[in-house]
FIMIKE-658024 format. One record per residue (C-alpha): residue in three letters; x, y, z. Coordinates in steps of 0.02 Angstrom, whole numbers, padded with zeros to 5 digits, always signed. Layout:
<recs>
ALAXYZ ...
</recs>
This chain:
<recs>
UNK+00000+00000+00000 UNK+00079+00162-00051 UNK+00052+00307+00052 UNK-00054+00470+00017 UNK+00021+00628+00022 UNK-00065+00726+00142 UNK-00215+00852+00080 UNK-00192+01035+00160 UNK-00340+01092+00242 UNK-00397+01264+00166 UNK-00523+01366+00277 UNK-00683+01423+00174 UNK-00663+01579+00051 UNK-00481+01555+00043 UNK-00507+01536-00156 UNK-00609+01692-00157 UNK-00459+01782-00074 UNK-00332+01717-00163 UNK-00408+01772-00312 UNK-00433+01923-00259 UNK-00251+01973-00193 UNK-00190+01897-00365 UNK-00315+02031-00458 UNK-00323+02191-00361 UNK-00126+02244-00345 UNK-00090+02203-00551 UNK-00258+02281-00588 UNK-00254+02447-00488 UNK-00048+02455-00563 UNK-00103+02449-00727 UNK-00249+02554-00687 UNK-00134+02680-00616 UNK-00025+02701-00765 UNK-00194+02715-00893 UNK-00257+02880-00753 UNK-00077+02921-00809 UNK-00072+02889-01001 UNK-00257+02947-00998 UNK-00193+03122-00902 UNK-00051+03162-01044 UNK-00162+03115-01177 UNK-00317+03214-01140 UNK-00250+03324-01041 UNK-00224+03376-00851 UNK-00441+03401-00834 UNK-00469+03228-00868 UNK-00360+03156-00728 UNK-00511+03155-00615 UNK-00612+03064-00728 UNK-00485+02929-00749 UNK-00475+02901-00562 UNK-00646+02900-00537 UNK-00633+02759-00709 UNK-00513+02653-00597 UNK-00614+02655-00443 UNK-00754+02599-00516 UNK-00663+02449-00615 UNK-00597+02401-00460 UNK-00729+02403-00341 UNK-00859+02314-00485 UNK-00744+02153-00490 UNK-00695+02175-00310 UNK-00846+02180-00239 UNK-00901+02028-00355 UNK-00767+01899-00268 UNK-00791+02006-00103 UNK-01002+01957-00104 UNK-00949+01794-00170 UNK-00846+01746-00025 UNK-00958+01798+00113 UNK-01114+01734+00044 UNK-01042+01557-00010 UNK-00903+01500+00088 UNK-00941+01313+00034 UNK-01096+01283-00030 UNK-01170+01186-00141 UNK-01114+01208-00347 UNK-01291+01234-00358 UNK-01292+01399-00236 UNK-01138+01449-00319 UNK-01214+01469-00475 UNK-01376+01526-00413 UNK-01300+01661-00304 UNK-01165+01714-00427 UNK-01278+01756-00566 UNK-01389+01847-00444 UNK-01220+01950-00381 UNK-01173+01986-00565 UNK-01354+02070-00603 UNK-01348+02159-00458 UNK-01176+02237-00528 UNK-01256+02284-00675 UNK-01381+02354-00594 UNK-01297+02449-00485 UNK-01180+02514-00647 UNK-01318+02584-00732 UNK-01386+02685-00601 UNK-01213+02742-00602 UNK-01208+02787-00782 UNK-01347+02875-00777 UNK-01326+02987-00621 UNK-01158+03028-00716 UNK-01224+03033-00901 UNK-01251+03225-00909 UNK-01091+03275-00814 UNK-00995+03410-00892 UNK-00863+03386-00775 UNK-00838+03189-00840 UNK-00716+03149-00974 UNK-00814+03028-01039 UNK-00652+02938-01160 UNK-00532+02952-01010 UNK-00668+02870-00904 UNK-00696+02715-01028 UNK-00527+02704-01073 UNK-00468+02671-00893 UNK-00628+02554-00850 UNK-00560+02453-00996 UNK-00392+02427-00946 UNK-00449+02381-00765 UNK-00559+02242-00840 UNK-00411+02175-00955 UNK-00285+02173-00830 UNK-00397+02111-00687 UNK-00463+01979-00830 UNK-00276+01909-00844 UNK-00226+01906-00669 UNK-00368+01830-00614 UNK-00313+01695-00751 UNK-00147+01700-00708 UNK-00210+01680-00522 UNK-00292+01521-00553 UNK-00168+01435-00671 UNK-00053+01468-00543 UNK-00165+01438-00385 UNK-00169+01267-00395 UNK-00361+01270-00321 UNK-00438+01104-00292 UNK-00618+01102-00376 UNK-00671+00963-00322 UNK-00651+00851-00156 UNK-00488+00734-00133 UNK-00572+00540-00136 UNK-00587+00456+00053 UNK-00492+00298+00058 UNK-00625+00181+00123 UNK-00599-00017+00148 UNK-00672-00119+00008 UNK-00579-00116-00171 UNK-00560+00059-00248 
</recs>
């Protein structure tokens, strides 16, 4: 009989924040040097808007894993699903009441705004790949050794 290496224990939501340190420092960097590119390319009066872009990219997919690991923990795949797509729509809502109280403001660079958003979502997009590949998550329980023939 050959021995099993042993299985760490991981608490619940460990995933969730391991995900989410692999997402937020690579996306808010990159975010930080679009406010930046966005600033010299549309000038000084859009620096606001581009900061205002990259808190708003970061706190849509933060608070995403954030809801994610408080309301889950580990559930059922079933709940998971159930409970993600009902976190997602909720984003979405919550980002269009957003665009619209912001859709007539004169003071919002509208370009610089996007422009950042979209970066956030790339970057936080391939770290959060990177994350897993890398993670080495277990997504799905380790077999029990019981004492009939496996």
């Amino acid at each position: 009989m050959t021995a099993t290496p042993p299985v760490p224990t991981v608490r619940a939501g460990a995933p969730f924040e391991l995900l989410l340190r692999g997402a937020v420092w690579p996306s808010a960097a990159a975010g930080a040097v679009a406010v930046v590119g966005v600033a010299l390319w549309r000038g000084p009066g859009s620096l606001l808007s581009g900061v205002l872009g990259l808190v708003v990219g970061l706190g849509y997919f933060a608070a995403g894993l954030l809801l994610l690991s408080r309301l889950l923990r580990d559930r059922s795949p079933l709940a998971f699903m159930a409970v993600g797509m009902a976190i997602y729509l909720g984003q979405v809502l919550v980002l269009l009441v957003f665009m619209l109280a912001f859709l007539d403001a004169a003071w919002l660079d509208g370009r610089a705004f996007g422009v950042v958003v979209l970066v956030v979502t790339l970057a936080w997009q391939v770290a959060l790949w990177r994350t897993t590949r890398r993670g080495r998550l277990l997504v799905f329980d380790e077999p029990t050794q019981t004492g009939g023939a496996a």
